[in-house]
N, C-alpha and C positions, 0 to 999 in steps of 0.2 A: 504494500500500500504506500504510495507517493504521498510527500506533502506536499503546499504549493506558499510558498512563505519571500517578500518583499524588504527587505529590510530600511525601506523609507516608511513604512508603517511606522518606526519607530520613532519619528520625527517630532509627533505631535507630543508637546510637553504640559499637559496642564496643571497648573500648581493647587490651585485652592477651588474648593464650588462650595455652595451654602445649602447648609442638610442641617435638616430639622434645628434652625435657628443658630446654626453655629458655624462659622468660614471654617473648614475644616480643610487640611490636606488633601489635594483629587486622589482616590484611590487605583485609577485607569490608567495607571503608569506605563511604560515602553518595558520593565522590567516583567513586566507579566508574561510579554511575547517572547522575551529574551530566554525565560525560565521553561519556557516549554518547549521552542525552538533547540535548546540544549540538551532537553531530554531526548528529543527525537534524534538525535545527530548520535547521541549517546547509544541511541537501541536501533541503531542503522536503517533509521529511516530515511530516502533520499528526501533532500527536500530543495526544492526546484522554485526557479523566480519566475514568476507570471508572465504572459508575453502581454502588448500594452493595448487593449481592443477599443480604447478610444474611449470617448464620453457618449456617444451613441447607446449602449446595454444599458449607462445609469441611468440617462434621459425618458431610457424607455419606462422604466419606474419611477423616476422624479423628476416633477415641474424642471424644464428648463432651464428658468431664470432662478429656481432655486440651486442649481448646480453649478451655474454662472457665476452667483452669488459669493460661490468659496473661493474661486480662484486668487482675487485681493483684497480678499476682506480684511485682510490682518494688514497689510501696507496701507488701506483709507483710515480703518482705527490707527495706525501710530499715527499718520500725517495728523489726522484731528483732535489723538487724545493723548499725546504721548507720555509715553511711561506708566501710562494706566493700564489696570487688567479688561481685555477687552470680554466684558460681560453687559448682558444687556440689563436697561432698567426698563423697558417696557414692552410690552407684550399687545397686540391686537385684539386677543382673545377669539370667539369666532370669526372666521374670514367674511368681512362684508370691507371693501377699503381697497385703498390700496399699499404698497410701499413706500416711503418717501426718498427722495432723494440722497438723503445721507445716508453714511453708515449707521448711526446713531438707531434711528428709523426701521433701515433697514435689518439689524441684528436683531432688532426686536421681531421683526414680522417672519423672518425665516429660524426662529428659536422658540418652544417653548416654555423653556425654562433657564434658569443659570447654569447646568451643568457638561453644558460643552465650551466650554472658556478658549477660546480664538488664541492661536498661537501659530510664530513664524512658520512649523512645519506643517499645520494643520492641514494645507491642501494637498501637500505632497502623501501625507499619511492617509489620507481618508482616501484618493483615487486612487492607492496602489492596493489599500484593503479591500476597494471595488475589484480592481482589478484580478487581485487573490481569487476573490470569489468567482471571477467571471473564468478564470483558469482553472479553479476546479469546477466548476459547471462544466466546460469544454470536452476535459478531461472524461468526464464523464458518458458527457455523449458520444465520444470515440470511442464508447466501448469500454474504457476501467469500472468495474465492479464498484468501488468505491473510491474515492479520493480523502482527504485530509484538508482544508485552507486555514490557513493561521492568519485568520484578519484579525488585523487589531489596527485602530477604534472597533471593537466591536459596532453593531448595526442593527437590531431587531428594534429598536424603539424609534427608529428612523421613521417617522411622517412620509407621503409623496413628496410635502411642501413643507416639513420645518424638523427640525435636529427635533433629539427630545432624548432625558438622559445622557449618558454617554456618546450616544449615538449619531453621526450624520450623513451620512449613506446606507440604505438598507441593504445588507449586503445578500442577508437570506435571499429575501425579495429580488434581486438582481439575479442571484442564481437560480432562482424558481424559473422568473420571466425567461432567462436563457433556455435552460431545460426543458419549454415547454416548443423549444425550436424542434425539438426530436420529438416529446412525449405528449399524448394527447392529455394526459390529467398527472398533474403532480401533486404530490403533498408534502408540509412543511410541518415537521415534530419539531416543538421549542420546549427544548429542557433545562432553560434557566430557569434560574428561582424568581426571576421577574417578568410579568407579561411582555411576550413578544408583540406586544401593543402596535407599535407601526405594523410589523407586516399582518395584522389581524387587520386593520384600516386599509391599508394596500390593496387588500384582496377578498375584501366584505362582500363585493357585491359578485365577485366570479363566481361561478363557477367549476371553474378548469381546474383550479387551484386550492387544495384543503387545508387550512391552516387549523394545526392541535397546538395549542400550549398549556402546558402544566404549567404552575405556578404558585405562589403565596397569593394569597384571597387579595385581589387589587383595593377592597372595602379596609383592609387592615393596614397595608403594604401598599410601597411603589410599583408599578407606576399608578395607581389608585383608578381613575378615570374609567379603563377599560379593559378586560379579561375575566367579563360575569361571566356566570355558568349561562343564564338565559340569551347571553348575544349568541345568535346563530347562523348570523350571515343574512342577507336580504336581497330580491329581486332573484336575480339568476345563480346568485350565491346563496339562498335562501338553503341551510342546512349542513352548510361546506366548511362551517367555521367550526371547534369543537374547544373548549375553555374548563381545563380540569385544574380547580382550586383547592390547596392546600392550606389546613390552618399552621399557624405558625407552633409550632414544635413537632411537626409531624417527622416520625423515624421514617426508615426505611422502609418496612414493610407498607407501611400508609403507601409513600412515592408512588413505590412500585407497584402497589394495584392499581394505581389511578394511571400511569403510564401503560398498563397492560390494555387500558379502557382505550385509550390512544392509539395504540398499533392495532385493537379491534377496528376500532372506526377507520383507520385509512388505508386496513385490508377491504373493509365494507365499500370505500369511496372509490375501489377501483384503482389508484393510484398506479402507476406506469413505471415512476422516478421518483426520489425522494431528496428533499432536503431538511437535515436538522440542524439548529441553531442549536449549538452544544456549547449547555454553560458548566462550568464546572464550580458554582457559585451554592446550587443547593450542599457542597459538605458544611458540617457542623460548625467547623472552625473558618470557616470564611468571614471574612471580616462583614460582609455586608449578609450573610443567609441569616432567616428566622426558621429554617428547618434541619431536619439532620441526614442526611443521605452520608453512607457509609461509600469506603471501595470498595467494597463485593457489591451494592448495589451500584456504582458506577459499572463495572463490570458484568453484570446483572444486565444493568442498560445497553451494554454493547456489542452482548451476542445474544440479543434477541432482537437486536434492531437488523444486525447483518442473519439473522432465520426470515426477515422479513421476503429477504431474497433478492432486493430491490436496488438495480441501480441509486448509490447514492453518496451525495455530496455532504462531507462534513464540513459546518462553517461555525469557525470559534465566535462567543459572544464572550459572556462573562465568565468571573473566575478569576480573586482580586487574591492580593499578597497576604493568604492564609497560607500555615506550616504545608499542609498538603496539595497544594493548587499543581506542583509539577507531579506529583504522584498518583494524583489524583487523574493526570490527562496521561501519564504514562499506564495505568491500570486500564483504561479505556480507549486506547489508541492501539496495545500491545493485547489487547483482548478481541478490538475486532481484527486484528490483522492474523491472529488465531483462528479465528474462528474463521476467517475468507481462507487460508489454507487450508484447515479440515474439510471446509467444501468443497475443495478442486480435488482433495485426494481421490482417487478412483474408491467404489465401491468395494 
């Protein structure tokens, strides 16, 4: 099993975001990539840099002028605010409006919140983490069983039209929309501990497209907004969407049945290809999880996702600088790459 890993992803530095009343340290460090990028290298797995497919693929899941938007957004913030952290102080709220002319303005309208902070490398790191994704998707559709992309900025909380969380390119979503160049229905399993909230928005109304996410109760937990059990897709998507909520202490055992309820439904939905947003954020010791997922349940998760049988593209989300974040993806990386050998072995 190949990975497919950039090392301009590691560009983007943000120093502080405001969580729960307090400027606190960004947790979304370059060090996260770096930590797992080492493991793989370490348990020989090749890993490969992205070839460059343009801004075309991300266009095709995000507004335009919102992709536009990143290329100098950090050079119009220093010319107009210099030496300040470029964070927005106002927000649009629902889209009825438009942009304004400034950065100022504009940071607000293509941002939901404070927790993607504008920095020198930010455009470099979020197109090559597109781009990661769009090379494992590729990868894919020539026929690899499975692939590996090590994005980072992760991307599931990605909007068509604004950042949200860490996030500013949907990278899932990117890989989905590619994949669907080959596959007539795809489906997207999100096994962070946070709603894959953008790519549920993304893809509400398709149908083509199945988005599962496990998660903590969005009522308790970030990102709050969206990831009920009751949204289920609407118009042509009406049933496509599937939202399995965890309460915040849930063990292993809990996850995993609700995960089992997920690979039910997108063997039901027909599914062709798959993509999962693979966080490694549900362990106990993760600095940001309210649940406890074990490594035998990571592992657990990962050859039963490759029994699925399913062309499929793994795309990193979260999975912050807890003791176990590199063991935790080395358990889960070295477990499906097991289990896609036992299935080639002859009978």
């Amino acid at each position: 099993m190949k990975a497919i890993f950039d090392e301009r992803q590691l560009l983007h530095a943000p120093a502080r975001y405001f969580r729960r009343g307090a400027n606190i340290p960004h947790p979304e460090q370059a060090e996260r990539a770096i930590l797992i990028r080492d493991m793989l290298l370490r348990n020989g797995f090749p890993v490969e840099a992205p070839r460059d497919f343009g801004e075309a693929p991300i266009k095709a899941v995000h507004d335009p002028d919102y992709v536009d938007f990143w290329k100098d957004a950090h050079s119009r913030w220093q010319a107009a605010a210099p030496g300040q952290d470029a964070v927005p102080n106002c927000h649009p709220g629902p889209r009825r409006g438009r942009p304004s002319s400034t950065i100022f303005g504009q940071l607000g309208w293509w941002t939901t919140d404070t927790s993607f902070p504008l920095t020198e490398g930010t455009w470099e790191a979020i197109y090559w983490s597109a781009q990661t994704a769009l090379e494992t998707a590729e990868r894919v559709k020539a026929g690899s069983r499975m692939v590996y992309g090590l994005c980072r900025p992760p991307g599931h909380h990605a909007l068509s039209n604004a950042s949200n969380g860490f996030c500013a390119f949907n990278n899932a979503a990117i890989a989905a929309e590619s994949l669907r160049g080959r596959f007539g229905k795809v489906a997207v399993l999100d096994i962070d501990t946070h709603t894959g909230n953008g790519t549920l928005d993304i893809f509400y109304e398709r149908g083509d497209v199945f988005v599962c996410s496990l998660h903590t109760d969005p009522d308790l937990y970030p990102t709050y907004y969206l990831g009920y059990e009751d949204e289920r897709g609407e118009g042509e998507g009406a049933g496509t969407t599937l939202n399995l909520c965890l309460k915040p202490g849930a063990d292993t055992e809990t996850i995993l049945a609700r995960f089992r309820e997920g690979l039910a439904a997108i063997t039901a939905f027909g599914a062709e290809a798959l993509v999962v947003s693979l966080g490694f954020d549900m362990a106990a010791d993760d600095p940001l999880s309210e649940v406890r997922l074990t490594g035998d349940g990571f592992a657990a998760m990962a050859g039963e996702i490759v029994a699925l049988g399913l062309p499929t593209a793994l795309i990193q989300e979260g999975g912050y600088l807890g003791p176990s974040l590199a063991r935790n993806a080395e358990i889960f990386l070295t477990t499906s790459r097991a289990a896609l050998a036992a299935e080639q072995e002859p009978a």
